[in-house]
C-alpha positions in Angstrom: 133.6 70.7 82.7 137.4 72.1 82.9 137.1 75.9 83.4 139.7 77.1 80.5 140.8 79.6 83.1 142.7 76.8 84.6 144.9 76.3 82.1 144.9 79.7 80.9 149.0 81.1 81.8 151.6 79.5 80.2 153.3 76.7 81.9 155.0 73.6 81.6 151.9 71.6 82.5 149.4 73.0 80.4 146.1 71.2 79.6 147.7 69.4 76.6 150.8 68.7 78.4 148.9 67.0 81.4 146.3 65.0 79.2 149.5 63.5 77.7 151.1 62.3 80.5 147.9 60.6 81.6 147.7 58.6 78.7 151.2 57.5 79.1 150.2 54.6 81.0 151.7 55.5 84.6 153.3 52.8 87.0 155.8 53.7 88.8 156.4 56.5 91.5 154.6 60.5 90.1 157.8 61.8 89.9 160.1 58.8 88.5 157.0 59.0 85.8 157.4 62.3 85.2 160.8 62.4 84.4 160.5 60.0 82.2 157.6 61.6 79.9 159.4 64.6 79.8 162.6 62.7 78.6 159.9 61.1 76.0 159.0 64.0 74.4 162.5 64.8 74.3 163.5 61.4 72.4 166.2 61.0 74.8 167.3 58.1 77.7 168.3 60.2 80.3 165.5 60.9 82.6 164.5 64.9 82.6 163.5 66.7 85.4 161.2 69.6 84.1 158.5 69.5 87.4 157.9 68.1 90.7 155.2 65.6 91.7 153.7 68.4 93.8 153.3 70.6 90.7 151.2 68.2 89.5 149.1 67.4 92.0 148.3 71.6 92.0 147.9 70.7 87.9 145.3 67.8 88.2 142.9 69.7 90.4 141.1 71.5 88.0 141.3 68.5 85.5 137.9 66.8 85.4 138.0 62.9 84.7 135.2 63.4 82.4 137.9 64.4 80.2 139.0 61.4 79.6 135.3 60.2 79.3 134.3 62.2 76.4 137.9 61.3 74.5 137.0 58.1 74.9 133.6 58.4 73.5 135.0 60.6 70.8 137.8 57.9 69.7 135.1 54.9 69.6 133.0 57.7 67.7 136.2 57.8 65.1 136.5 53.6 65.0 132.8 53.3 64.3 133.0 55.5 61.5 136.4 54.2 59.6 136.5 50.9 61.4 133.4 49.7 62.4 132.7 47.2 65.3 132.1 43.3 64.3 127.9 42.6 64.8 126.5 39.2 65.7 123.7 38.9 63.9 123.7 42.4 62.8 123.5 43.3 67.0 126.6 45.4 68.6 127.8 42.8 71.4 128.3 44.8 74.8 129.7 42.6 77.7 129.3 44.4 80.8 130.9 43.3 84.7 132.2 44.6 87.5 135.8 43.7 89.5 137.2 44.3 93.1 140.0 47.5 93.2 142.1 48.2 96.3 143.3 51.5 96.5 145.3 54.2 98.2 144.3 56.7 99.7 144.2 59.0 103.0 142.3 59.4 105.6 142.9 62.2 108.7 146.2 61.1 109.8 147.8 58.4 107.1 147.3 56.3 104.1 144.6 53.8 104.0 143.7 51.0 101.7 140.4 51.6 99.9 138.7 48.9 98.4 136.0 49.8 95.2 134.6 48.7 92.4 135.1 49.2 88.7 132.2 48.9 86.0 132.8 48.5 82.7 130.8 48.0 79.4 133.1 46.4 77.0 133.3 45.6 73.3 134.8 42.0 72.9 134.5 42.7 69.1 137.5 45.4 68.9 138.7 44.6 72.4 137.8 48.8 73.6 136.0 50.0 76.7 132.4 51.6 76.2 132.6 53.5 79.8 134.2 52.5 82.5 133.2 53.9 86.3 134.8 53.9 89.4 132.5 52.6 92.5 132.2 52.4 96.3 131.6 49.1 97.6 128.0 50.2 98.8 126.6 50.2 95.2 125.5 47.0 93.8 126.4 45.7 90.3 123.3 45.8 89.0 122.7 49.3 90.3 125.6 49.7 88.1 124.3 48.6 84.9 121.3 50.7 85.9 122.8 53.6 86.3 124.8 53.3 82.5 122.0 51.8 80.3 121.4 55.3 78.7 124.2 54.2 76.5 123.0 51.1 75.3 120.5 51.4 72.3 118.6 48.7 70.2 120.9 47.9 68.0 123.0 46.4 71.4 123.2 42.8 72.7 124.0 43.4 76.4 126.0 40.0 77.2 125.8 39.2 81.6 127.3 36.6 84.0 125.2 34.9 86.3 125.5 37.7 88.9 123.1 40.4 87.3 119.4 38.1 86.9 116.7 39.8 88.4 113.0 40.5 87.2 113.2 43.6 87.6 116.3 44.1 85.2 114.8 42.4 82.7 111.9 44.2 82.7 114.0 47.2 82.7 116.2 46.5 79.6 112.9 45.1 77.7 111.3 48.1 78.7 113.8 50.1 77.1 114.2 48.3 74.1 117.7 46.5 75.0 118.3 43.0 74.0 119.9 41.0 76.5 121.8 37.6 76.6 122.7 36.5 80.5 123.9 33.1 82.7 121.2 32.6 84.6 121.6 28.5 85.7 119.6 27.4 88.1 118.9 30.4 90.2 116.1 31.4 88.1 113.3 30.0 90.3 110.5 27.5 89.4 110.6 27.9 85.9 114.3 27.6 85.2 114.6 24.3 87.6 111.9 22.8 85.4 113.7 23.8 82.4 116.8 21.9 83.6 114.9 19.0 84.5 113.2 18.9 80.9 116.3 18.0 79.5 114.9 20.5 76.2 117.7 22.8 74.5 115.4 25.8 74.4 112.4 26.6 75.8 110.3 30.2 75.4 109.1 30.9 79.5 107.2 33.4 81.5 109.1 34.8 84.3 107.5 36.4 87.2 106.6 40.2 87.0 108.8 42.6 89.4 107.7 42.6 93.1 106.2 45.5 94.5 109.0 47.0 95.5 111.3 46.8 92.9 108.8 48.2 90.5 108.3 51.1 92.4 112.1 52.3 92.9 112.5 51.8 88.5 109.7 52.8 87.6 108.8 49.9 86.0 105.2 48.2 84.9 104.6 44.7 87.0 104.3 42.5 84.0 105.1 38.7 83.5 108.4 38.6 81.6 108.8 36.9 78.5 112.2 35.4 77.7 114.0 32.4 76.1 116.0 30.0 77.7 119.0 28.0 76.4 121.2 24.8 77.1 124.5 25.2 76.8 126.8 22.1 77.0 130.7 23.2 77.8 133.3 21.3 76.5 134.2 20.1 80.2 130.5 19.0 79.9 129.0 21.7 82.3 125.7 22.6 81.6 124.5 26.4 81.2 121.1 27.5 81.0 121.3 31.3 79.0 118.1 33.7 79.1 118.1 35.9 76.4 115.0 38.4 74.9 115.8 37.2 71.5 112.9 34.9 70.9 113.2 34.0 67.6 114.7 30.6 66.8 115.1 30.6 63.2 117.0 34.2 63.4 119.0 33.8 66.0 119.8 29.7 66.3 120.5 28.5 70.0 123.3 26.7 69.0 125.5 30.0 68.5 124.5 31.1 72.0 127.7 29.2 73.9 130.4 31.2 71.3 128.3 34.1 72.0 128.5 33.8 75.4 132.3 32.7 75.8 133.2 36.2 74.4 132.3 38.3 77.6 135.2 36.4 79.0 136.8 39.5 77.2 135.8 41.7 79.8 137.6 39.7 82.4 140.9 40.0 80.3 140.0 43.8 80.0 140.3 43.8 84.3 143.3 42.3 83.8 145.4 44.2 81.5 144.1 47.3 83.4 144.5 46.4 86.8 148.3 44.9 86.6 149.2 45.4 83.2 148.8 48.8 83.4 148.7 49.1 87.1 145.2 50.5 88.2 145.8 49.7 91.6 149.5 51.7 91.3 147.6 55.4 92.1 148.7 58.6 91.1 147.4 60.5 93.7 145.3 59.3 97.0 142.1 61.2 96.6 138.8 59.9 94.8 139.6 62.4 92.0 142.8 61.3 91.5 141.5 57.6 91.4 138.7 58.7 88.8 141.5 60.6 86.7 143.6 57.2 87.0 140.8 54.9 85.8 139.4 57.1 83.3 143.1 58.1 81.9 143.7 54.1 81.5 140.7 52.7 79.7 141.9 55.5 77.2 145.1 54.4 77.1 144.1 50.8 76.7 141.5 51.5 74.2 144.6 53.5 72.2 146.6 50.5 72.7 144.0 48.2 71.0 143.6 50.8 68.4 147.3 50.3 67.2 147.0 46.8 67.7 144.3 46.3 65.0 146.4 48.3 62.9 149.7 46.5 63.7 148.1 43.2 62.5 147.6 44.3 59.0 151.3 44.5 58.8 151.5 40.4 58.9 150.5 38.2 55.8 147.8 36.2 56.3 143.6 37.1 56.4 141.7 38.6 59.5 139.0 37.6 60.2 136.0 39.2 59.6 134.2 38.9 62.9 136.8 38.7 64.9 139.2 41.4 64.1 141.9 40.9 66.6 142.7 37.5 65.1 144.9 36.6 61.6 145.2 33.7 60.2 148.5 32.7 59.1 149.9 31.2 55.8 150.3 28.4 57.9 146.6 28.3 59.2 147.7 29.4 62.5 145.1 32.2 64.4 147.5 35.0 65.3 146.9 37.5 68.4 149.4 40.2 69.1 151.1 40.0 72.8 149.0 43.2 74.3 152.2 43.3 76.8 154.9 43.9 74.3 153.0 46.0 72.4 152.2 48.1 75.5 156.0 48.6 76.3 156.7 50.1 72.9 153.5 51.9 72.6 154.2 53.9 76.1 157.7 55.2 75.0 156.0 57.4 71.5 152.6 57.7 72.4 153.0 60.8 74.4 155.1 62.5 72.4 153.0 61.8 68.9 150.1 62.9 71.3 152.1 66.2 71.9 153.2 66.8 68.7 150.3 68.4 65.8 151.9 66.2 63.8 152.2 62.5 63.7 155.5 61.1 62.1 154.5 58.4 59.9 157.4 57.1 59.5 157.9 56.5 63.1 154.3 55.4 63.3 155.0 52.4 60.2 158.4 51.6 62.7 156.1 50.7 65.7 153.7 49.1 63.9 156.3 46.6 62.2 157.4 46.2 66.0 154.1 45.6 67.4 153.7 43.2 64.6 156.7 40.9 65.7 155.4 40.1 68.7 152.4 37.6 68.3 150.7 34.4 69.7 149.7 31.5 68.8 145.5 31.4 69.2 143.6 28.3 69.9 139.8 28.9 70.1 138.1 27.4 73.1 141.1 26.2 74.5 140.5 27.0 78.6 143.4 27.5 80.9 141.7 27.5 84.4 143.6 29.3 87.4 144.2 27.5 90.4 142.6 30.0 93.4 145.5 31.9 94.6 145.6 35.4 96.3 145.2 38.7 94.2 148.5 39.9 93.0 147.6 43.4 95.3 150.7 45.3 94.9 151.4 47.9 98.1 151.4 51.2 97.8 155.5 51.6 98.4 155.7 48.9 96.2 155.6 50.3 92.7 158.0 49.7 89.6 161.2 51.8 88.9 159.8 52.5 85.5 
């Protein structure tokens, strides 16, 4: 954890001051940034120059990314409490996936790209990251999920893409008590294929146990698994074949499995916004540290950007709904979203200084919300806009905005 000597002597960047401008959600060059927050807290348009890029990089040294972990935790803490997260069924849904980051950073002699991996556990329900951790490209995904199911408890419905199947992770997330709902199609062996060629909507099946292997490096006991298996008919007319550990037909119908499984699609917008929304890839600094502070600082700053968001849509007339909390329905009978990109510009000019500030200016804090408000979307449930392949929008390092 942060040593408090650190941050000890008086200074411009103390350990408030520097978790602020974190959470300003930083795109363009450290300095051009910096300016500009410190013009922020000053409620002014001229940019001010209070430090140098270099004094921060001295600052954010002894600065931890764990920091931004814990705040995290402690905000989803707060939203649980006065909030509360939408339940399926009376089940918490957590969508979980991993996407492809190129980074900056140095090697001996000059700046290199970096490619990793982000993995994130994500709550479609109030659109907020669970966790979110910063990978090299030698650790698989479902080494990943592995490594973070400590914070998934029984009262969780882990939600997968066809990527994460095994026996052994089954075994493992039965083992521990964690209900699971994953794509599984027709790579699920024997017993799958003949599922598929059944033509039955759901079947209850016995998957193999765990090799030898696999059992031994988790610790796990080599037992036949036993799961559920659903059709799922798209729209398009693409068929899906979902395993899931809840068993029960008459609790949980198969029928409610496609919605259920059309929300982790969440987590894919989640990538997005952070990645070039936000500007993941746009580093602050070219060490790993830096890259953890980066990724850490920016779920946090997207989580507080949902946070208003929810808020911001109770300034409309209309209803929200219920289980999906991030949608109103109009007078009109129109479903509503708020435009996460507007409300991110306004959100980044008075977040840092309310952050700053002991107190928050309600006033100010009713204005943005009324702004946020303005901007909305027309929502049309299960309306799919497929994107034609294309290269990654990669931005180079030299190539960042102005502001």
């Amino acid at each position: 954890m942060t040593d408090a000597r650190h941050f000890s002597r008086r200074r411009t960047l103390d350990f408030v001051t520097l978790i602020c401008w974190f959470l300003g959600g930083n795109r363009a060059s450290v300095q051009t940034e910096l300016d500009r927050f410190f013009a922020v807290l000053r409620n002014q348009a001229e940019l001010v120059r209070c430090v140098s890029a270099q004094a921060l990089s001295k600052a954010r040294q002894n600065l931890p990314h764990i920091v931004f972990t814990d705040l995290t935790q402690h905000l989803l803490a707060l939203v649980e409490q006065h909030l509360g997260v939408p339940r399926w069924h009376g089940l918490r849904i957590v969508a979980a996936d991993a996407s492809d980051v190129r980074l900056t950073t140095r090697d001996a002699t000059r700046r290199v790209i970096r490619y990793a991996k982000v993995f994130a556990l994500y709550l479609p329900g109030v659109e907020m990251m669970l966790r979110a951790t910063l990978y090299g490209t030698d650790t698989g995904e479902r080494q990943m999920l592995f490594e973070h199911l400590d914070l998934l408890g029984e009262n969780d419905l882990l939600v997968l893409d066809r990527g994460y199947p095994a026996s052994w992770l089954m075994a493992a997330l039965q083992a521990r008590g964690i209900r699971f709902c994953m794509r599984i199609d027709d790579i699920g062996g024997k017993t799958v294929k003949a599922f598929l060629r059944s033509g039955a909507p759901e079947a209850v099946v016995t998957l193999p146990a765990p090799n030898r292997q696999d059992a031994a490096d988790y610790e796990l006991e080599r037992a036949p698994v036993k799961v559920r298996l659903i059709r799922v008919v798209t729209p398009e007319g693409l068929i899906r074949v979902l395993v899931t550990s809840l068993l029960d037909a008459n609790q949980w119908p198969a029928a409610e499995f496609g919605v259920l499984y059309h929300q982790r699609w969440r987590v894919e917008e989640a990538f997005r916004r952070i990645k070039h929304r936000i500007d993941l890839e746009s580093v602050s600094g070219l060490s790993w540290l830096a890259h953890q502070q980066d990724l850490a600082a920016k779920v946090l700053c997207d989580n507080l950007n949902s946070l208003l968001c929810l808020e911001a849509l109770t300034e409309r007339d209309g209803r929200i709904c219920t289980d999906t909390p991030t949608v109103l329905l109009s007078p009109e009978n129109a479903l509503l979203k708020i435009n996460r990109t507007r409300a991110f510009a306004h959100i980044r000019q008075c977040l840092p200084r309310w952050l700053s500030n002991a107190l928050l200016p309600l006033d100010d804090l009713a204005r943005l919300l009324r702004h946020i408000a303005d901007n909305v979307f027309q929502f049309v449930p299960g309306r799919t806009r497929p994107r034609p392949p294309q290269p990654k929008p990669h931005k180079a390092f030299a190539s960042k905005a102005v502001m």
